[in-house]
C-alpha positions in Angstrom: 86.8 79.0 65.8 84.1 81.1 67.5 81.4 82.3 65.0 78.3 84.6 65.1 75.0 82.8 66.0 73.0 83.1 62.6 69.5 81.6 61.7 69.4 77.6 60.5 69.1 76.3 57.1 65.9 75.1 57.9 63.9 78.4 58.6 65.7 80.2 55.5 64.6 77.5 53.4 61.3 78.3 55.1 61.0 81.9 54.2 62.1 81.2 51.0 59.3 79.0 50.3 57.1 81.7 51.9 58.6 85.0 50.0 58.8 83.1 47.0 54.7 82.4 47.1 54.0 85.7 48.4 55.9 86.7 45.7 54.4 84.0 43.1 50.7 85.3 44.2 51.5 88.8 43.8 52.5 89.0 40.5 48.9 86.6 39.6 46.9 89.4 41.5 48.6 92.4 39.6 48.4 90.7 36.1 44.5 90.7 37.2 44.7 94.3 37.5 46.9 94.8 34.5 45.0 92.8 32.4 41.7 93.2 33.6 40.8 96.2 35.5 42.7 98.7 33.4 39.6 98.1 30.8 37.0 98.9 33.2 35.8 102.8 32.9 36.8 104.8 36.1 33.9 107.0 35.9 30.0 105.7 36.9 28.7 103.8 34.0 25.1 104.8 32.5 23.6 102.2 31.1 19.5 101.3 31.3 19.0 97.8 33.8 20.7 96.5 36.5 23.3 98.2 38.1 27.6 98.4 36.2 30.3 98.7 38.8 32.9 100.8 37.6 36.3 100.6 38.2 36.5 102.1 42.1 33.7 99.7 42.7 35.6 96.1 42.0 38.9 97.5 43.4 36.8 98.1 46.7 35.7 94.8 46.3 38.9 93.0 45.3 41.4 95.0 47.6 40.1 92.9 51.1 40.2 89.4 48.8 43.8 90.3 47.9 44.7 91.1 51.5 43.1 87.5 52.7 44.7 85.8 49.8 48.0 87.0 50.6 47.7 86.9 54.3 46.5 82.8 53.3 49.4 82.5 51.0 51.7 83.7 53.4 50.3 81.0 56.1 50.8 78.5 53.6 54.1 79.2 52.7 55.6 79.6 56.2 53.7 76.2 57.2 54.1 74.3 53.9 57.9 76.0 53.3 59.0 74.1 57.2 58.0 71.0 57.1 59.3 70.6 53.5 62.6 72.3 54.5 62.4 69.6 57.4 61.6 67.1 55.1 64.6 68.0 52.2 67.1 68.3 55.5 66.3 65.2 57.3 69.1 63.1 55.7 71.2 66.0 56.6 70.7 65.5 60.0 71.9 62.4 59.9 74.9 63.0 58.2 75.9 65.5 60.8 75.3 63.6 63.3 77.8 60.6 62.1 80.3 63.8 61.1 79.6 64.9 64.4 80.7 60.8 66.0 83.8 60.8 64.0 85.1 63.8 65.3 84.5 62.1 69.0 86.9 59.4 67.5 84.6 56.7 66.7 84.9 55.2 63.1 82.9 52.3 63.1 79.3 53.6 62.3 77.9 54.0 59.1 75.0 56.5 57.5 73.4 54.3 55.3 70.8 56.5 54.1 68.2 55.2 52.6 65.7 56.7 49.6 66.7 57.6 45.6 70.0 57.9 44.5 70.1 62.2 44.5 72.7 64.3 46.1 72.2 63.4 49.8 72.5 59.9 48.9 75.6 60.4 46.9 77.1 62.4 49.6 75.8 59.8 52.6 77.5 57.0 50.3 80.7 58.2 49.8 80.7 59.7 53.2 80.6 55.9 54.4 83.3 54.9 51.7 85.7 57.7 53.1 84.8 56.3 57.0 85.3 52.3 55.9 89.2 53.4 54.4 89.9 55.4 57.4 88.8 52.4 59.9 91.0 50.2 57.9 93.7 52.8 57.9 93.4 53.2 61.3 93.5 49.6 61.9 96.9 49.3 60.0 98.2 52.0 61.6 97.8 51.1 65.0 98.9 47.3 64.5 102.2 48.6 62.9 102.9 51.1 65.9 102.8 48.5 68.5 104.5 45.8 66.1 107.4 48.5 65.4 107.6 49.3 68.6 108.0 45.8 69.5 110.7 45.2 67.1 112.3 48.2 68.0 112.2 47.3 71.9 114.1 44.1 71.4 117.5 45.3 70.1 117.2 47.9 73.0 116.5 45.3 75.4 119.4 42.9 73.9 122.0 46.1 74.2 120.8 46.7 77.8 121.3 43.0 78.8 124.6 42.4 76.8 125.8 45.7 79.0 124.4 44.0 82.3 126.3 41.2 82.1 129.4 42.9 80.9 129.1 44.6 83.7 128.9 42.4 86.1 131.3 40.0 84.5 135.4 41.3 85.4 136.7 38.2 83.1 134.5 39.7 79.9 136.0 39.7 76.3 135.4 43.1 75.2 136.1 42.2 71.4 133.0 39.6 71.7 131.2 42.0 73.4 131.5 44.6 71.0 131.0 42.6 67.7 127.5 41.5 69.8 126.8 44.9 70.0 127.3 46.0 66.8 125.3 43.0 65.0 122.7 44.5 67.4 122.7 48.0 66.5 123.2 47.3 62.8 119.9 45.2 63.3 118.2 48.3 64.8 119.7 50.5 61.9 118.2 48.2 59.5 114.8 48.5 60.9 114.4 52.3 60.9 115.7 52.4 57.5 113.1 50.2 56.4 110.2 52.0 58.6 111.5 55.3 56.7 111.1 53.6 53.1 107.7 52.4 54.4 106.4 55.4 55.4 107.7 57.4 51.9 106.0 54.6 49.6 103.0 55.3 51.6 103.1 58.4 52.0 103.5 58.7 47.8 106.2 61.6 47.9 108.3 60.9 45.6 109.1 61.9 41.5 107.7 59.9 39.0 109.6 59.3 35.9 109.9 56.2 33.2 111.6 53.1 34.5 112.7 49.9 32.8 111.8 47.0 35.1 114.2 44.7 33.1 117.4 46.8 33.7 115.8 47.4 37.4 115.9 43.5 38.1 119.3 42.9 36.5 120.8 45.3 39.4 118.6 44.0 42.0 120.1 40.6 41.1 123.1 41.5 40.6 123.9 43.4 43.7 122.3 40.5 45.6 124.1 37.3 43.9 127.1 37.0 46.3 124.7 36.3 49.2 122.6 33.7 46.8 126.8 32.4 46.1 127.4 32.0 49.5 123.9 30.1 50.2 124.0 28.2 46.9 121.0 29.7 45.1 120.7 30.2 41.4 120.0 33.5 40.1 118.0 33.4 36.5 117.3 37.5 35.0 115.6 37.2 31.6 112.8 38.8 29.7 111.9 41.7 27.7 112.3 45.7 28.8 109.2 46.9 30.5 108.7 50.3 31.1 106.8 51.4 34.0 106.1 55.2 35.3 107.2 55.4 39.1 110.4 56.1 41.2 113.5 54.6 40.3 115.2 54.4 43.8 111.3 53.0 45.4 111.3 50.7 42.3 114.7 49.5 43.0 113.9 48.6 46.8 110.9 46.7 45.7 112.7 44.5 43.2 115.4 44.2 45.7 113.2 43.3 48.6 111.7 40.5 46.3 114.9 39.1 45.1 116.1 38.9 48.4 112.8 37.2 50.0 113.2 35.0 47.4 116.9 33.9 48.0 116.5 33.9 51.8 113.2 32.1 51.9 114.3 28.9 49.2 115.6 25.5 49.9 119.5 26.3 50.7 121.8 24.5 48.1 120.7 23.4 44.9 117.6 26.2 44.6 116.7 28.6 42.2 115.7 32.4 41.9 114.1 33.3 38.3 113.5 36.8 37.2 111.3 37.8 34.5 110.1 40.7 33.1 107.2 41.6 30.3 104.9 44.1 29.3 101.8 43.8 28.3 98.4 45.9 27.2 99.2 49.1 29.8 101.3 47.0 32.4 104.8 46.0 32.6 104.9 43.3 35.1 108.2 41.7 36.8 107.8 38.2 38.3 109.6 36.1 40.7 109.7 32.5 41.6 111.9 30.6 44.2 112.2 27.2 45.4 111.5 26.3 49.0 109.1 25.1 51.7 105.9 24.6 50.5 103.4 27.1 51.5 99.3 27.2 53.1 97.6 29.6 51.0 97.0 31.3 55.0 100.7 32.1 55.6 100.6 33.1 51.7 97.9 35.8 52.4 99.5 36.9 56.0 103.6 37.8 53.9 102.2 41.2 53.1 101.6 42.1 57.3 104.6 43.9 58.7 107.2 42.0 60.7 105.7 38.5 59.1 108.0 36.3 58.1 106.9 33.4 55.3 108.6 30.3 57.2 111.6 29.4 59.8 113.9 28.1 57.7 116.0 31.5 56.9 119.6 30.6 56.4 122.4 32.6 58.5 121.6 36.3 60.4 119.7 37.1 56.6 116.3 37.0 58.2 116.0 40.9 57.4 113.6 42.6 59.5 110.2 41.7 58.7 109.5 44.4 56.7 110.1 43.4 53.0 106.9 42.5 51.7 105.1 44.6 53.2 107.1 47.7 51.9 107.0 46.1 48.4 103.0 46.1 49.0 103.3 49.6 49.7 105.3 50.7 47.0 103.3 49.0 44.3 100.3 50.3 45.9 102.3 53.8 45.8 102.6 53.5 42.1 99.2 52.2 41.5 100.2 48.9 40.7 99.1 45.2 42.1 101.1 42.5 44.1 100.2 38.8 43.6 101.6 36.4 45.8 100.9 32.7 44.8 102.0 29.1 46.3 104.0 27.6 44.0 102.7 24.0 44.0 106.2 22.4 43.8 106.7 24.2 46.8 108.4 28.6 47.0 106.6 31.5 46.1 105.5 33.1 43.2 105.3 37.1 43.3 104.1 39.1 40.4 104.0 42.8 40.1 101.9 44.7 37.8 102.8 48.1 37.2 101.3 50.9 34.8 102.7 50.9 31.8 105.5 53.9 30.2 105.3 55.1 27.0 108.4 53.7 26.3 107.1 50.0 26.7 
């Protein structure tokens, strides 16, 4: 937006400072007058010795040391009133100049203004907070694009060559090919559903309203015990209610994404899922622990990146999509919560949420 070329901060600072001791000296000079002269007779003054100046006579006098006071004052101020106003905007220079290399796109720099802790500081400091969460930000973003688009590409490029050989095969079964295609496309489905439940949590738009975390983990593991039937994994539910203030649907997915890491992720037949629940001084807090592979506290600290997956062994086409931690770490994040994953040392994970507390805890 075009605007109208006005003077800088700097030289209205400047004549400020100058107005304002013009002003300042002034008002000395006329309480002189007030004050003083007004008692002096206007008329000549007869007295015997040396010689009385009336009142005409110091105001001839004092009129041309006003005027060079002034005219000294005014120097002063106009001198004096820039280079302080230089002085006072200096760090404001170099915050517009780092305002000025963000805009360009660069996000790296930092102000680090030195001197007391007063407003330029305060604004410097938080000015490099704001620039160290959008680098990070940033960061993310970018790393999730080209991994999304990634994992999207491959079920496009599976479709393409299942078609390519159908094609150029005249003996194809066609029921084959289309169960292929549809395990594909459900795969693909699956993945932009999660990317959209991702991008809400982070995004925070959703209604807030009270939730019990024990009742929220009774349908999680419930709607997911046939699959932990078919692979021969124990689902334990217990614990007290825990009311937490958040989304119910967004809560749901979290609990259900954690059950279902949990029973995908264990040690096939003979393992165990156990789901607890408590609250506790302003947090309610659901926990789950699984059987499994034991774990490096590296790949521990990596289950949180998109499109990671916590080891190979993933029984049957339940290997999801990559996505589940990390939109569980978004939603907790999304509700002001914490996510603590942990190494279990007989070997599985142990994943505790900690959400604000309800009222009705």
């Amino acid at each position: 937006m075009t605007r109208e070329p006005g003077i800088s901060v700097r030289l209205r600072l400047t004549i400020s400072y100058a107005v304002f001791l013009m002003a300042a000296g002034g008002l000395l000079l006329a309480v002189v007058w007030v004050f003083l002269l007004r008692y002096v007779p206007a008329g000549p003054i007869n007295v015997d010795g040396p010689f009385v100046p009336n009142r005409g006579d110091l105001v001839r006098a004092f009129a041309p040391a006003v005027a060079w006071a002034l005219a000294f004052l005014l120097v002063v101020g106009v001198a004096g009133g820039w280079f302080l106003a230089g002085r006072m905007l200096a760090p404001l220079t170099r915050i517009t100049h780092a305002v000025r290399q963000t805009a360009s796109g660069s996000l790296s720099h930092r102000i680090r203004l030195e001197g007391p802790d007063d407003e330029f500081r305060e604004l410097a400091d938080s000015f490099d907070i704001m620039l160290g969460r959008l680098e990070a930000q940033v960061a993310e973003q970018r790393r999730f694009a080209a991994n999304a688009s990634h994992e999207l590409r491959t079920p496009l490029a599976i479709t393409q060559a299942l078609l390519d050989v159908a094609r150029s095969d005249p003996d194809r079964d066609v029921d084959d090919l289309i169960e292929r295609l549809r395990s594909v496309n459900t795969r693909a489905i699956d993945l932009t559903e999660a990317l959209l439940v991702l991008s809400r949590a982070d995004q925070g738009a959703f209604a807030r309203e009270e939730v019990d975390l024990s009742l929220v983990a009774e349908q999680s593991a419930e709607t997911l015990l046939p699959l932990a039937e078919r692979l021969g994994i124990t689902i334990e539910v217990a614990g007290e209610p825990a009311s937490a203030i958040g989304s119910p649907a967004l809560l749901l997915q979290m609990a259900t994404n954690l059950i279902h890491n949990a029973i995908v992720h264990n040690a096939g037949d003979g393992g165990f899922v156990r789901v607890t629940t408590s609250a506790v001084a302003g947090a309610a807090i659901i926990l789950i622990e699984n059987s499994g592979e034991k774990m490096s506290p590296a790949l521990v600290s990596s289950l949180t990146e998109p499109f990671q997956r916590g080891t190979e062994r993933i029984r049957g086409d339940d290997a999801g999509v990559g996505l589940g931690l990390a939109i569980v770490q978004s939603i907790v994040r999304a509700h002001g919560g914490m996510l603590l994953l942990e190494a279990r040392a007989e070997g599985g994970l142990r994943a505790e949420v900690r959400l604000p507390r309800g009222s009705g805890a």
